[in-house]
RODO-2510 file (C-alpha; in nm, 4 decimals, decimal comma):
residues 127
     n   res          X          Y          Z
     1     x    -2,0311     2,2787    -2,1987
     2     x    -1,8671     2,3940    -1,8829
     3     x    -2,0058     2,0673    -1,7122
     4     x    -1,8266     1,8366    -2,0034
     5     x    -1,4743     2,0589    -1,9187
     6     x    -1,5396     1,9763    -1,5451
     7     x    -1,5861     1,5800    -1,5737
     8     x    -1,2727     1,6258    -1,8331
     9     x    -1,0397     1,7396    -1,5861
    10     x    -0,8276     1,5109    -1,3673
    11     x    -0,9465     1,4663    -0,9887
    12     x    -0,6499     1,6631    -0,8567
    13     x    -0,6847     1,9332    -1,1256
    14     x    -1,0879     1,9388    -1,0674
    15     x    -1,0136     1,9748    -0,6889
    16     x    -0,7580     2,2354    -0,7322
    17     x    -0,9369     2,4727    -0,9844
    18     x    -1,0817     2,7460    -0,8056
    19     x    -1,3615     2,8237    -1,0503
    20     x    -1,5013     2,4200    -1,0517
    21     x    -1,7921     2,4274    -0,8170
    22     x    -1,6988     2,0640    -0,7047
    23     x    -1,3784     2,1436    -0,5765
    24     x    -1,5356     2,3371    -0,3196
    25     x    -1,7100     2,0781    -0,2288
    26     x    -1,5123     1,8276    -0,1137
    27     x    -1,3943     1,4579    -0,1265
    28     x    -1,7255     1,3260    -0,0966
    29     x    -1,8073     1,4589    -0,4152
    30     x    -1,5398     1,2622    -0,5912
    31     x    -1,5800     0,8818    -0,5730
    32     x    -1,2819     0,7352    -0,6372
    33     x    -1,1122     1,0279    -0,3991
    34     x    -1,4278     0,9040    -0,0913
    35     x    -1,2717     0,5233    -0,1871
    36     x    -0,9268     0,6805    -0,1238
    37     x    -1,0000     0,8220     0,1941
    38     x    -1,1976     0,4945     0,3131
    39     x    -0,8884     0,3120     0,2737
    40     x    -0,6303     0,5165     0,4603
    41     x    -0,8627     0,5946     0,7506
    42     x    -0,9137     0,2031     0,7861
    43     x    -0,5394     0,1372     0,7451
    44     x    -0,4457     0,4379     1,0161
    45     x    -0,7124     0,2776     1,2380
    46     x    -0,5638    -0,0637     1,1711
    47     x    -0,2049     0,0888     1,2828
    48     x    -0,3192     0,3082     1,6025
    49     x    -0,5724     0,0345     1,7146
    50     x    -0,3666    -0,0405     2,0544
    51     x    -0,3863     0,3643     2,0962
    52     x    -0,7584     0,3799     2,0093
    53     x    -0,8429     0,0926     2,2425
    54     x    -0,6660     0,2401     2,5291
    55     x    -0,8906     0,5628     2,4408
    56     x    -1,2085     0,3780     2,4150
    57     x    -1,1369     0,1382     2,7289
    58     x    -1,0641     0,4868     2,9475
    59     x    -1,3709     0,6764     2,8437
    60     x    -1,5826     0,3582     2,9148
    61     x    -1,4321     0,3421     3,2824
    62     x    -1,4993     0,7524     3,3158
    63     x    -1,8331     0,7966     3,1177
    64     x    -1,9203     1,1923     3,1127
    65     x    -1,6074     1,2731     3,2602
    66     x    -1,4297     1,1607     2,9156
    67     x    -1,3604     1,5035     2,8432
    68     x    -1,1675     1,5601     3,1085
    69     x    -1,0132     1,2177     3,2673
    70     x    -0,9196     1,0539     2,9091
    71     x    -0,7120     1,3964     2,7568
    72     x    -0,3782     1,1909     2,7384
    73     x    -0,5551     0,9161     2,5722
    74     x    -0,7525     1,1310     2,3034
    75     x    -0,4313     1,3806     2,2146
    76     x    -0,2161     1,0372     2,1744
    77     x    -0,5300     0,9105     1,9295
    78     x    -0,5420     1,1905     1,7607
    79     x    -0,1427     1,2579     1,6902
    80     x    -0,1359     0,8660     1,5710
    81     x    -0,4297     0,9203     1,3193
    82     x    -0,2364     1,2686     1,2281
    83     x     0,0935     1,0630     1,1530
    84     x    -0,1179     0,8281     0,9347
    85     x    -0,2929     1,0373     0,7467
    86     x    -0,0958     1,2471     0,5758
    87     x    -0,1008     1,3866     0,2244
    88     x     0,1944     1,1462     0,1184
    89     x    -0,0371     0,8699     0,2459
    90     x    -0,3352     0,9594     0,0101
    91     x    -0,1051     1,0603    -0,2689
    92     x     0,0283     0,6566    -0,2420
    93     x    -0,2958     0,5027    -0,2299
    94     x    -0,4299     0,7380    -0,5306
    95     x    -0,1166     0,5926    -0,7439
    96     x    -0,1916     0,2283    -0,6375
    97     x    -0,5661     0,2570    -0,7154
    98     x    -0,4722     0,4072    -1,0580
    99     x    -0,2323     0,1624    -1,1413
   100     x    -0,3842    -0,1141    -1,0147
   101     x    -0,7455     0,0288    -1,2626
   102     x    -0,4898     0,0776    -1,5514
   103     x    -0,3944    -0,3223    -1,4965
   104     x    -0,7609    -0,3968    -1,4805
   105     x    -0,8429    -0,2088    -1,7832
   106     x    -0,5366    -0,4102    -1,9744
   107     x    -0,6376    -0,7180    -1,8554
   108     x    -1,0087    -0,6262    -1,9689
   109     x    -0,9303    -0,5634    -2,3225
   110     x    -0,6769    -0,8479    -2,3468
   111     x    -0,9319    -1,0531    -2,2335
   112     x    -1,1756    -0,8913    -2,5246
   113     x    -0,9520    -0,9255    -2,7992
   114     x    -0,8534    -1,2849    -2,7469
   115     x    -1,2290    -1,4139    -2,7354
   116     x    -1,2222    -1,1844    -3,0482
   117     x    -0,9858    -1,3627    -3,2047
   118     x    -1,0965    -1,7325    -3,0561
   119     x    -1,4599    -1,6138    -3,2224
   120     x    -1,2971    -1,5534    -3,5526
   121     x    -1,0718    -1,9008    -3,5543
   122     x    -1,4073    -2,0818    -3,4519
   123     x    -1,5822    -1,9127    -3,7780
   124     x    -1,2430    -1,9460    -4,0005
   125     x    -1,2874    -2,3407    -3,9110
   126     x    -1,6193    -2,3737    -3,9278
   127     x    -1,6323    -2,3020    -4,3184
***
């Protein structure tokens, strides 16, 4: 029972409910919400991909001393994947995916219900 009112609840309520065992869990245990976070971590990378090259150019030039040599390079990569990731970010893409899965599902059953309805003129004719 408590399992159906878990899957019943919205992915923002599931994550937000204290007493749902999933929503200490994480993102990864949400699909959609792992699909979500795929697609704003690709498009911050795609943004800060001049800062993350400078990054990855500078710790190939220092090797161990990375840590130390590259700081500038890392804190810069890290504040431009900061800016680009925020919660404002996620909430967009969440209302994108769902509208654009709403559209699908429209499309779907429009689809359905007019070979429905060429099935039926094909057996109206036919007798």
């Amino acid at each position: 029972n408590d399992i159906y009112l878990a899957s019943a609840m919205s992915l923002n309520a599931a994550r937000m409910d204290p007493e749902n065992r999933d929503a200490r869990l994480g993102r990864k245990t949400f699909p959609e919400e792992k699909a979500i976070h795929d697609i704003v971590q690709k498009a911050a990378a795609k943004k800060c991909d001049p800062i993350i090259k400078a990054f990855v150019d500078c710790s190939k030039a220092n090797g161990l001393m990375v840590v130390f040599n590259c700081r500038k390079q890392n804190e810069a990569m890290q504040q431009c994947m900061h800016e680009e990731t925020t919660e404002e970010k996620y909430e967009a893409v969440r209302v994108q995916r769902q509208a654009e899965m709403r559209a699908s599902k429209e499309a779907e059953i429009a689809a359905k219900k007019a070979a429905e309805e060429a099935e039926k003129k094909k057996k109206s004719s036919w007798w």
